[in-house]
LUMNUFI-966975 format. One record per residue (C-alpha): residue number from 1; chain; x, y, z. Coordinates in pm, whole numbers, plus 32768, in hexadecimal, padded with zeros to 4 digits. Example, Ala and Ser with C-alpha at 12.3 -4.5 7.8 and 13.67 -1.06 7.14 Angstrom:
<recs>
REC pos unit    u    v    w
REC   1    A 84CE 7E3E 830C
REC   2    A 8557 7F96 82CA
</recs>
This chain:
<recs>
REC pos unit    u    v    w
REC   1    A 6EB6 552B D21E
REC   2    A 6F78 54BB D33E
REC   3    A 70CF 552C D2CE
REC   4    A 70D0 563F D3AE
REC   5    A 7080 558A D4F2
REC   6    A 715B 5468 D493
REC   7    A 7295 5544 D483
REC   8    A 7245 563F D590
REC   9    A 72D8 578A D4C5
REC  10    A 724D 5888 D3C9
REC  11    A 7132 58F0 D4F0
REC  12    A 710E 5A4C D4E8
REC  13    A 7031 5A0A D604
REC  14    A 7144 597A D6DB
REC  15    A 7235 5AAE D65E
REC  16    A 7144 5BA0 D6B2
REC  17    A 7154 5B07 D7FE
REC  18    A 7298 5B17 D838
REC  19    A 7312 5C8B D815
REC  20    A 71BE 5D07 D895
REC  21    A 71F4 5DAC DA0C
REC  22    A 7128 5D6B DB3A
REC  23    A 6FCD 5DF3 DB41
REC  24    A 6EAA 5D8D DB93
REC  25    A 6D85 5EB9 DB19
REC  26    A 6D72 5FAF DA08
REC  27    A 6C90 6089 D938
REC  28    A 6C98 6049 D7D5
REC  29    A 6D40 6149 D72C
REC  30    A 6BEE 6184 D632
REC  31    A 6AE9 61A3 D705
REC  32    A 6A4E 6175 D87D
REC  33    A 6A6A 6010 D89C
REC  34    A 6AD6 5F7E D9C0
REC  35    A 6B2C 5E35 DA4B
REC  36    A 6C2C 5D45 DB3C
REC  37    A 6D25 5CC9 DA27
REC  38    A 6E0A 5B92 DA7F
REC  39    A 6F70 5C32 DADB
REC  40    A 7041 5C65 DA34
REC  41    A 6F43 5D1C D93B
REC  42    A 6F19 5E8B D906
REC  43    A 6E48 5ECA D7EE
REC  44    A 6CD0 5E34 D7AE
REC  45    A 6D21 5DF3 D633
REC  46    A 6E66 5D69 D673
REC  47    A 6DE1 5C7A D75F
REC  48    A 6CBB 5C49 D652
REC  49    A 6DC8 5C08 D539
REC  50    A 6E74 5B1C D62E
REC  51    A 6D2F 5A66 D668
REC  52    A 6CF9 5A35 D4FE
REC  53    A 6E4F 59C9 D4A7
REC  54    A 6E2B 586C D5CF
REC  55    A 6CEF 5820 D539
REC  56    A 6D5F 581C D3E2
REC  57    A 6E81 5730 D469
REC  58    A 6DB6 5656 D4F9
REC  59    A 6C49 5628 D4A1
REC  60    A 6C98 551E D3EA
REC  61    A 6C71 5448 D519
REC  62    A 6B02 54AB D510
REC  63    A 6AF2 5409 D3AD
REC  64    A 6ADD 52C3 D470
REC  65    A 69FE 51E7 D4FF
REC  66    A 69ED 513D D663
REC  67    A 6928 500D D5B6
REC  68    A 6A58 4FE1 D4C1
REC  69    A 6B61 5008 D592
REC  70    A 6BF1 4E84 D56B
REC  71    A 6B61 4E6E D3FD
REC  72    A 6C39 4FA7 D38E
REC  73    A 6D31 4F83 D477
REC  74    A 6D2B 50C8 D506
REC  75    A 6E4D 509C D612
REC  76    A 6F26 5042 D4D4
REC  77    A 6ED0 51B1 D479
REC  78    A 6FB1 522A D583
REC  79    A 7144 5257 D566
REC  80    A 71E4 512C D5F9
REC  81    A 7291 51E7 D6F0
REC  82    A 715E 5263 D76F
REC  83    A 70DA 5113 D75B
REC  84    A 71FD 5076 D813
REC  85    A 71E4 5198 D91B
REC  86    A 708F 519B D95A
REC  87    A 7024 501D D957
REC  88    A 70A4 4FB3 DAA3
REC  89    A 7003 50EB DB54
REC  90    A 6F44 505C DCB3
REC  91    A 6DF6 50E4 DCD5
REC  92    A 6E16 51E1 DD9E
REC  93    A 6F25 5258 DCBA
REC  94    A 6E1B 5260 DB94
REC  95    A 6D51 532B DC66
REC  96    A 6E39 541B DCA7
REC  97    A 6E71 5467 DB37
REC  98    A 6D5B 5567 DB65
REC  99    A 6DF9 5605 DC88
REC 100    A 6F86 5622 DCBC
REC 101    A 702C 54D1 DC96
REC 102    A 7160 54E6 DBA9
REC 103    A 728B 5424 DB70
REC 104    A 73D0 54CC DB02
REC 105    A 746B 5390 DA48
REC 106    A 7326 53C8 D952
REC 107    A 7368 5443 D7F9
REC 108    A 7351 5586 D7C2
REC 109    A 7228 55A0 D700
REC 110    A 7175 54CD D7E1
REC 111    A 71BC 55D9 D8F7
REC 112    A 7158 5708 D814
REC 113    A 7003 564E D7E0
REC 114    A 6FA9 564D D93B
REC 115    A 705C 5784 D98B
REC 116    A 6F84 587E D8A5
REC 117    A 6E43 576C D8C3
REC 118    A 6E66 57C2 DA2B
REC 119    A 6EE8 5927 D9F5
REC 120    A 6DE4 59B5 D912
REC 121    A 6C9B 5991 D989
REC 122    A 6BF8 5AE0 DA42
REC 123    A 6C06 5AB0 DBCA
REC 124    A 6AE7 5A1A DC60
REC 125    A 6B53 5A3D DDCC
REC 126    A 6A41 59C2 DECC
REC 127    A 69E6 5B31 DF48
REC 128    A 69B4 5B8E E090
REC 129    A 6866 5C26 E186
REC 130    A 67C0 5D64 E0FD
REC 131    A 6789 5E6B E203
REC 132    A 668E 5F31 E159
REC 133    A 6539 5FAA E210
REC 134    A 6451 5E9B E146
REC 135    A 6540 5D7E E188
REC 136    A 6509 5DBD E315
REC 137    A 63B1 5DB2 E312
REC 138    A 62FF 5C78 E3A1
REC 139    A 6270 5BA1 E289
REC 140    A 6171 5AD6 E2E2
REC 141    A 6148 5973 E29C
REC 142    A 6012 599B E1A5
REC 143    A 60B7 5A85 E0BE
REC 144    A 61D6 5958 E097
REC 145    A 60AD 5869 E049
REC 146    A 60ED 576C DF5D
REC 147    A 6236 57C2 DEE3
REC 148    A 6362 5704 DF20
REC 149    A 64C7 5757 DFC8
REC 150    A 6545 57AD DEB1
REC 151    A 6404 589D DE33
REC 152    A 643B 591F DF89
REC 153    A 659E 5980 DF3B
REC 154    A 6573 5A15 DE1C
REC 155    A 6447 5AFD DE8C
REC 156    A 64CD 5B6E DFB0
REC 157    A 65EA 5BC8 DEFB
REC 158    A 6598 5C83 DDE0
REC 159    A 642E 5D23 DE83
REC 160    A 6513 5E0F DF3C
REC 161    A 6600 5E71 DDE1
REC 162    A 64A7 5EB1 DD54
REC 163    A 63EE 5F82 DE6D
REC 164    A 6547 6077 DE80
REC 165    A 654F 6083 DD08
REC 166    A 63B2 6125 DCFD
REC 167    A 6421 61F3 DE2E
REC 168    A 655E 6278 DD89
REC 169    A 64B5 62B5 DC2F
REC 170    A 6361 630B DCBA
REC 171    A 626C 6225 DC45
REC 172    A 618F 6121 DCCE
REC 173    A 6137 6084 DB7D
REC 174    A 61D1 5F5B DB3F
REC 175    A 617F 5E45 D9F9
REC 176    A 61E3 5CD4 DA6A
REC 177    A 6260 5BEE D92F
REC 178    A 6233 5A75 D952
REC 179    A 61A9 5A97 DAA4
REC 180    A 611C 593C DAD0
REC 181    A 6083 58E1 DC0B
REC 182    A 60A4 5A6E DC3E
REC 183    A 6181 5A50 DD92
REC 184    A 624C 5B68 DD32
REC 185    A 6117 5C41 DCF0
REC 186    A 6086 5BDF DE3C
REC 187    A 61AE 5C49 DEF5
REC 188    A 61FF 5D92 DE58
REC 189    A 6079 5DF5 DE81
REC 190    A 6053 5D8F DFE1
REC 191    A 618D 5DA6 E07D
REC 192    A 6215 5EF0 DFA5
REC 193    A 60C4 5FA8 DF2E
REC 194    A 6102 5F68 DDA3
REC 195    A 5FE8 5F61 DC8F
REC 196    A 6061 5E45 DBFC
REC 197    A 5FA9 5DB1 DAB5
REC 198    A 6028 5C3E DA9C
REC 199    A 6048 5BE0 D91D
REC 200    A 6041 5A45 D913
REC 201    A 6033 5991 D790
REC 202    A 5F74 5868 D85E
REC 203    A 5E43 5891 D8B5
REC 204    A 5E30 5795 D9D9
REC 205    A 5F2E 5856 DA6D
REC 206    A 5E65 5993 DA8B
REC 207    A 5D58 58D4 DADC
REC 208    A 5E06 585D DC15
REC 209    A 5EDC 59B6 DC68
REC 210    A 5DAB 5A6E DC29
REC 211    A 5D1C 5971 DD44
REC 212    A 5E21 59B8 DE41
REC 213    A 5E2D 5B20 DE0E
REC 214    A 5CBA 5B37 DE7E
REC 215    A 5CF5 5A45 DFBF
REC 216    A 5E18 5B41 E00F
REC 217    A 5D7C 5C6E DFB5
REC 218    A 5C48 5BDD E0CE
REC 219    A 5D4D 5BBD E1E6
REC 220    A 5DE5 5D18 E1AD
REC 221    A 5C9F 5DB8 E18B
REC 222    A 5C64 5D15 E309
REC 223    A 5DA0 5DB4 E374
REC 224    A 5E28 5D6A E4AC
REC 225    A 5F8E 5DA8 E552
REC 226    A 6036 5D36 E448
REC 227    A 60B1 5EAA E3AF
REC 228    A 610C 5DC7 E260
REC 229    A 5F87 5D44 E22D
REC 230    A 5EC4 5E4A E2DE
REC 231    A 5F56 5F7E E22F
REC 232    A 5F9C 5F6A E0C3
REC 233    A 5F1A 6029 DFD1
REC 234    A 5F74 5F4F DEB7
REC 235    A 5EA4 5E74 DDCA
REC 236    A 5F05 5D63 DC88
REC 237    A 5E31 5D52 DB57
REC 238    A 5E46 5BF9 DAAC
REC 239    A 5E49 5BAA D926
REC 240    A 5E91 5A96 D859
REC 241    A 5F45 5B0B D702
REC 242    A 6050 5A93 D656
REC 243    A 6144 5B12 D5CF
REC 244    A 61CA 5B05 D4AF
REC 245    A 634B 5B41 D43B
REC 246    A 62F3 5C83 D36C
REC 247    A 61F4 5D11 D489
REC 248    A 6201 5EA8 D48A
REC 249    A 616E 5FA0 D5A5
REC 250    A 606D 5FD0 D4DF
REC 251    A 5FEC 5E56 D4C4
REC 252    A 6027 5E67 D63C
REC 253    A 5F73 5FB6 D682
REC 254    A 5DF3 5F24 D637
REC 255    A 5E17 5E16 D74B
REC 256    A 5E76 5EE5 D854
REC 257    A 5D93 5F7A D94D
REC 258    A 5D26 60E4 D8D0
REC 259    A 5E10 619D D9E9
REC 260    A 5F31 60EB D994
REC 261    A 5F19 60F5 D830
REC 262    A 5F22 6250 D816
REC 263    A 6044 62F3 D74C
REC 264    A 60C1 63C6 D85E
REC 265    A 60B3 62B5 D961
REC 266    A 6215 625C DA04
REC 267    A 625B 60E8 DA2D
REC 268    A 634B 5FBF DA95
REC 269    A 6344 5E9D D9B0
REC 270    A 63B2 5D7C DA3E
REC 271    A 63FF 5BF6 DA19
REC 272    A 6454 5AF5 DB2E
REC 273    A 64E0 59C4 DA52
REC 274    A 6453 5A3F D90F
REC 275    A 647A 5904 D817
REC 276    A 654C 58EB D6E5
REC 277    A 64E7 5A24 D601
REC 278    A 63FA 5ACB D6F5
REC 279    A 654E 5B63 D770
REC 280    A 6598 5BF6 D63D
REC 281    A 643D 5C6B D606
REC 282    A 6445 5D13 D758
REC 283    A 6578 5DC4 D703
REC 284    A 64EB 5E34 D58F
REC 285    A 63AB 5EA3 D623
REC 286    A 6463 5F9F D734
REC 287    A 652D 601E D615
REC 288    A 63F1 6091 D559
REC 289    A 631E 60F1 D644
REC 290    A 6311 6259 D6CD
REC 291    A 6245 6215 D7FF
REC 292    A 6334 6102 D88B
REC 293    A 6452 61CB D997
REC 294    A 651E 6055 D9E1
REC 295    A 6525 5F0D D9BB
REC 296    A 657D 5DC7 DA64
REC 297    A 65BA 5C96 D9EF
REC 298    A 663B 5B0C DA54
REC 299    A 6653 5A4A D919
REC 300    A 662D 58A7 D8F6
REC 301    A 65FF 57B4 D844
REC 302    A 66FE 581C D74A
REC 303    A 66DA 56C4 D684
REC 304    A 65A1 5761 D5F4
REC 305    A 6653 58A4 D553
REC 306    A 65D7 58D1 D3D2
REC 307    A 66A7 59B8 D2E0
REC 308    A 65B5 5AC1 D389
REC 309    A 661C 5AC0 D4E3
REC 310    A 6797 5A5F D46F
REC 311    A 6876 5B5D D40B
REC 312    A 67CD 5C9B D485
REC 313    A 68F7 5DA8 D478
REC 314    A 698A 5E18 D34C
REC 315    A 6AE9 5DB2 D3BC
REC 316    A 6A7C 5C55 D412
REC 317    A 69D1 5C4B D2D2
REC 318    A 6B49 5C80 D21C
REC 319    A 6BD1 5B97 D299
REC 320    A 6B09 5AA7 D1D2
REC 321    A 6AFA 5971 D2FF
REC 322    A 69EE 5880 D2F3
REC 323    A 69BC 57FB D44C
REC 324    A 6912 5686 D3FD
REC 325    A 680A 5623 D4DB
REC 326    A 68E1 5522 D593
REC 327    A 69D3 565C D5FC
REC 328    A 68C8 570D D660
REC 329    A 6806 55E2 D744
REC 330    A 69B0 55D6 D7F4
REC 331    A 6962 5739 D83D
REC 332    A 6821 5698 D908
REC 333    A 690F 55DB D9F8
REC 334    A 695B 5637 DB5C
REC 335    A 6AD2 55EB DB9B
REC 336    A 6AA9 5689 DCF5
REC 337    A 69DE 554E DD2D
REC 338    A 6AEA 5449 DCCB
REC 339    A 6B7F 539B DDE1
REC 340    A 6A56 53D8 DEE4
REC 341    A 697D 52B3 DEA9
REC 342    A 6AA9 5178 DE5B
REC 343    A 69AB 507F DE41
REC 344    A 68BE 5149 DD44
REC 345    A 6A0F 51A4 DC59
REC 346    A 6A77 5053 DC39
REC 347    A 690E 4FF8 DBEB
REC 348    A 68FE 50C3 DAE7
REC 349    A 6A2E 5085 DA57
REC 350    A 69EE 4EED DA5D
REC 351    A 68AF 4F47 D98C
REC 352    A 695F 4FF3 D8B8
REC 353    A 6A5C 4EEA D898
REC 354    A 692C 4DAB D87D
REC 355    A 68B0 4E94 D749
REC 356    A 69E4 4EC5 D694
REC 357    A 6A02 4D39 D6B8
REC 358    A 6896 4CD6 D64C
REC 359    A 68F1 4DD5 D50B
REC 360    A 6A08 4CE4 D4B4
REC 361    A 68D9 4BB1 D4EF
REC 362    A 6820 4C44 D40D
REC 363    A 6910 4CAC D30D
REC 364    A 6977 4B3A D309
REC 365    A 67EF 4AE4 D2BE
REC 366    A 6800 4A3A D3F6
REC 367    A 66CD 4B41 D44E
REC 368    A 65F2 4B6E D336
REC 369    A 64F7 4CAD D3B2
REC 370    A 63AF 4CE2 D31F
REC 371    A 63F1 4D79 D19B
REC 372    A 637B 4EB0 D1E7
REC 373    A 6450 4F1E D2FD
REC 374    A 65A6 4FF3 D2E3
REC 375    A 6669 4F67 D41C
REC 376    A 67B2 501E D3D4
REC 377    A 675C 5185 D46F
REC 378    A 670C 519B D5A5
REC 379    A 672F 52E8 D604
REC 380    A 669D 537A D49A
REC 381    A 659C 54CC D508
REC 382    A 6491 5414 D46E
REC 383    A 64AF 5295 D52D
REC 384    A 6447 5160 D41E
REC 385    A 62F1 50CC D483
REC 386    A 6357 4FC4 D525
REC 387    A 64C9 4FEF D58B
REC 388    A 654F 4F21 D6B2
REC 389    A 651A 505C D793
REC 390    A 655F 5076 D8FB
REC 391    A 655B 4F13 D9DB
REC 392    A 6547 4F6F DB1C
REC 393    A 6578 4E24 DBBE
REC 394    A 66D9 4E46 DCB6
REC 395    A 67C2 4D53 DD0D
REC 396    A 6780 4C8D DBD2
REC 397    A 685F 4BAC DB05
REC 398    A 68AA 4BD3 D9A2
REC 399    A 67ED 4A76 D95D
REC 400    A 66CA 4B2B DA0E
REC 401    A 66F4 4C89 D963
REC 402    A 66DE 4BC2 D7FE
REC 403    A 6599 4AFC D854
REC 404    A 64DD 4C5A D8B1
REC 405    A 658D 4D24 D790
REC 406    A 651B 4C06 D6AA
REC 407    A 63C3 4C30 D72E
REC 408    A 63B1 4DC1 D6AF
REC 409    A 6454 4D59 D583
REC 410    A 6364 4C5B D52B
REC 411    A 645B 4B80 D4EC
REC 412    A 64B6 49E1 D581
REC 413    A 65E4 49DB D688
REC 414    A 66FA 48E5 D638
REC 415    A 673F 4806 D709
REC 416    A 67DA 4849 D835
REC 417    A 690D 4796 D7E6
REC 418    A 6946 487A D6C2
REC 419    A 6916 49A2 D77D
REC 420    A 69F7 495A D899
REC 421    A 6B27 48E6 D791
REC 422    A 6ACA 4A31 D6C0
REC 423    A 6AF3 4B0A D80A
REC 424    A 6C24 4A5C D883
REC 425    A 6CC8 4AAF D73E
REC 426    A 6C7B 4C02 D739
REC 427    A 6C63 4C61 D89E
REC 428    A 6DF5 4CCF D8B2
REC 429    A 6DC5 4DAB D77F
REC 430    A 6C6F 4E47 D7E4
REC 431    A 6D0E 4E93 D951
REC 432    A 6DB3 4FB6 D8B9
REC 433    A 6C98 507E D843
REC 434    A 6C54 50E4 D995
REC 435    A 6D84 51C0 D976
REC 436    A 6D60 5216 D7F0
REC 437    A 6BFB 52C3 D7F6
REC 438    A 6C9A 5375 D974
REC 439    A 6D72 543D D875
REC 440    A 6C48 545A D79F
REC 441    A 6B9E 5504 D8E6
REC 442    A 6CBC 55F3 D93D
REC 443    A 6C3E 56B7 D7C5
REC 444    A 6AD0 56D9 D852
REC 445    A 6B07 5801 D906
REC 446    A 6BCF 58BE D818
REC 447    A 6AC2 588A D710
REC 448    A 69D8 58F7 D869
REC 449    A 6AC6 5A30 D84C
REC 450    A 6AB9 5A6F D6E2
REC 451    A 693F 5A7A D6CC
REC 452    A 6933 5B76 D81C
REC 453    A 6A32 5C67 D77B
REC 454    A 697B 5C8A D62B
REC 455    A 6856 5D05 D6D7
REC 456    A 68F6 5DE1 D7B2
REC 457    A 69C4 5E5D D665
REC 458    A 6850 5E81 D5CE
REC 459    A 67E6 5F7F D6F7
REC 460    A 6934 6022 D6C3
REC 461    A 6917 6062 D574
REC 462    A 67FB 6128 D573
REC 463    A 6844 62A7 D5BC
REC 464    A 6749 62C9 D6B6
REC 465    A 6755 6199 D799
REC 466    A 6871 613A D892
REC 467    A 6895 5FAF D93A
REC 468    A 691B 5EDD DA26
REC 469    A 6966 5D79 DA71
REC 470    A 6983 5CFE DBF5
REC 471    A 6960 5B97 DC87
REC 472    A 6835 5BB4 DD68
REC 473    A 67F0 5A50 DDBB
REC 474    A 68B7 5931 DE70
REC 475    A 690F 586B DD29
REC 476    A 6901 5724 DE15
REC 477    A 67B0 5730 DE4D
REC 478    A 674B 581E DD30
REC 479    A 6847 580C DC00
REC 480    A 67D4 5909 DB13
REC 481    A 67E5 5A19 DBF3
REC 482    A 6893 5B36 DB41
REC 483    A 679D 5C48 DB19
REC 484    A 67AF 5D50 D9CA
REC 485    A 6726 5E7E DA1E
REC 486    A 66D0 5FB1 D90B
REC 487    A 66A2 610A D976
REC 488    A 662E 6220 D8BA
REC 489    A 6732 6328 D8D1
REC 490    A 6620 646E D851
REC 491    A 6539 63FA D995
REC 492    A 6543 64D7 DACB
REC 493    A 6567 6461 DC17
REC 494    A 64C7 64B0 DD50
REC 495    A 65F4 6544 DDE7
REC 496    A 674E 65F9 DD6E
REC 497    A 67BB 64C0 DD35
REC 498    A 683A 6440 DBCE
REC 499    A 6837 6338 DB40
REC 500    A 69BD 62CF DB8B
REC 501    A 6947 62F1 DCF7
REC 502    A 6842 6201 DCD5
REC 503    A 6901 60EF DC43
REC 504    A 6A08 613C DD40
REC 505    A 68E3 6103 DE4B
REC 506    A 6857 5FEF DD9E
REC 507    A 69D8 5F66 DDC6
REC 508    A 6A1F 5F8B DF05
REC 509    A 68C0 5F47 DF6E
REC 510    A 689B 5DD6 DEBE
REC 511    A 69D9 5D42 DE1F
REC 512    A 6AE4 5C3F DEA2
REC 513    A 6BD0 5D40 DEDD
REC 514    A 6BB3 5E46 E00B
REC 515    A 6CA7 5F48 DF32
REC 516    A 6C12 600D DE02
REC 517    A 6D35 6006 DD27
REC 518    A 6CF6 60B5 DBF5
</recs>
């Protein structure tokens, strides 16, 4: 399976590349479906095929392990001219890997690699202020309470896409997915006059969003000068149900207070960070449901994607790729974050390093865990019992990293002799997976991009609905931050304007780029 990457031809990927011309945005030619596309690309289902075509190159690197990295010699795995290219790289070099560093005495197919790795991915360009009426208004400190800067971020950004979409489509319904701690909710009831019913699966989070929704609702109902707190005219009902992967409008319906259930009622259904398949089930339940006019959603978690949230569009669904769950936890990663914190990404890279050497330890029977325990994966969805886990302890030793991991495992250290001559020996060869799981990395976001464009193919392929994909949040601090947002093309608006003029809006209003381009 690694004939392809080994000799660098036969990528239709890489061909497609190359006689494609320079543009950036483009409808696709079936339907209403818009989004920034990587230039050179033209077409969404190109740029889909293209997508498909890398993975099935190279997901074979997510067949691996980070725990048997020296038993299965994964660097070996590599050609040796990448090998003898890459393995002298300094560490800022390494770094750089995810950004723009190239040398032109590579091979070839080394530099095809990280051309399309980098190349392929949708932009996620930090984005700039919004000037829209709700984003000047003062917020005041309590409505922030409790959440963090990055919760912050995130509200603040998308409350405003949300408030113009209800104005634009003329509702002030709106149904919050996975809404948690409910600071979403809060905000678009207080600070832009929403009904917002808060759906959360756990029921100690409604418990405790249900809680600060009445302490708010006490200090708007005081008023005061602040026009955010002592004017709105919103309100958020809380409940706890889960959903499950199948859920329909109609299981939905019966929880829902009796004004917003009603058939004829005109909502926004919404998800800030909806986990694994709740995306999915966001984007099935809009489809089916005739009361729902939009939709907005911010996907995570991707690592817990079931066959149910993973293909959604027909045309994904042809092309027959099975994403496996280490692909999908890459697609987790935040590259944008690489290189900020030195000291925390060569931690984390040295404890990846001390595993893959206490693997070999215990392969050797040098480390005999308790029976019971399966101390080969890691990173599986579903953890063993009693895995090594996370060891938080910094500035440690591998002597010292062996005693604690031997601790979790159950299991009696070797002496220290043994383990300083064992990491000695292997210390050279384990100093290069640093660089071999960075290339694993660079495939993260184009699996990120696979899984957004199948469910903005899954809007576009009904008749009725139109989407759009934008980059709402700064991917440094927030890294899933592109937003998929359904419309439902039969819906009137509260203007003359259509529905191509609200996603132009929505565009110019909210994305990276000042210029609409379509």
């Amino acid at each position: 399976h690694h004939s392809k990457l080994r000799s660098g031809r036969n990528c239709p990927a890489l061909e497609r590349l190359s006689i494609l011309t320079d543009l950036v945005l483009m409808e696709e030619e079936r339907g209403p479906i818009l989004c920034q596309l990587p230039p050179p690309f033209q077409m969404i289902e190109s740029y889909v095929t293209s997508l498909v075509e890398f993975l099935h190159e190279n997901l074979w690197l997510f067949d691996l392990n980070v725990v048997d990295y020296l038993t299965d010699k994964h660097w070996l795995l590599l050609p040796s001219d990448w090998r003898d290219s890459l393995s002298s790289l300094t560490f800022d070099q390494r770094e750089e890997l995810t950004g723009t560093y190239l040398n032109e005495a590579w091979p070839n197919s080394l530099k095809s690699f990280l051309s399309l790795a980098r190349k392929l991915p949708l932009p996620r360009l930090p984005v700039g202020s919004i000037e829209t009426k709700e984003s000047k208004v003062k917020v005041p400190q309590s409505l922030l309470l409790g959440m963090s800067p990055k919760k912050q971020h995130e509200v603040l950004r998308l409350a405003p896409l949300i408030s113009l979409l209800s104005q634009r489509l003329n509702t002030n319904v709106c149904i919050d997915l996975g809404a948690g701690q409910g600071y979403l909710s809060d905000h678009l009831a207080i600070a832009c006059d929403l009904q917002v019913v808060a759906i959360e699966g756990k029921d100690n989070h409604t418990q405790g969003a249900s809680n600060r929704s009445k302490a708010l609702a006490k200090l708007n109902s005081k008023g005061g000068k602040s026009k955010t707190m002592g004017q709105s005219k919103g309100n958020v009902s809380h409940i706890t149900k889960h959903l499950s992967t199948d859920e329909s409008w109609g299981d939905l319906k019966p929880v829902l207070p009796e004004q917003m259930a009603n058939v004829n009622t005109n909502a926004l259904l919404i998800g800030l960070h909806t986990c694994g398949d709740l995306a999915s089930t966001l984007l099935r339940l809009f489809a089916s449901s005739p009361s729902l006019t939009a939709c907005v959603d911010v996907g995570c978690c991707y690592n817990l994607l079931t066959d149910a949230g993973y293909p959604l569009s027909n045309y994904v669904k042809d092309k027959k790729l099975i994403l496996p769950t280490a692909a999908r936890m890459a697609a987790c990663q935040a590259l944008e974050r690489w290189g900020v914190d030195r000291d925390a990404d060569e931690l984390m890279f040295t404890k990846h390093s001390y595993r893959a050497i206490l693997q070999v330890l215990i392969t050797e029977g040098l480390i005999e865990p308790n029976s019971n325990m399966d101390v080969r994966h890691e990173d599986a969805q579903t953890p063993p019992k009693n895995r090594v886990g996370r060891v938080r302890k910094r500035n440690m030793t591998f002597v010292e990293y062996a005693k604690i991991a031997c601790q979790k495992l159950n299991a009696r250290a070797p002496p220290d002799l043994i383990l300083e001559e064992r990491y000695e020996r292997l210390r050279e060869e384990a100093e290069t997976l640093p660089i071999f799981w960075t290339l694993r990395a660079l495939v993260g976001p184009i699996v990120e991009s696979l899984l957004m464009m199948d469910r903005l193919m899954f809007i576009g392929q009904h008749e009725s609905m139109s989407g759009m994909i934008l980059p709402l949040f700064d991917p440094r601090l927030s890294p899933r931050n592109l937003v998929v947002i359904g419309f439902d093309r039969s819906r009137a608006l509260s203007s003359d304007t259509s529905n191509d003029q609200l996603k132009r809006e929505v565009w110019s209003t909210f994305a990276a780029n000042e210029t609409y381009p379509f």
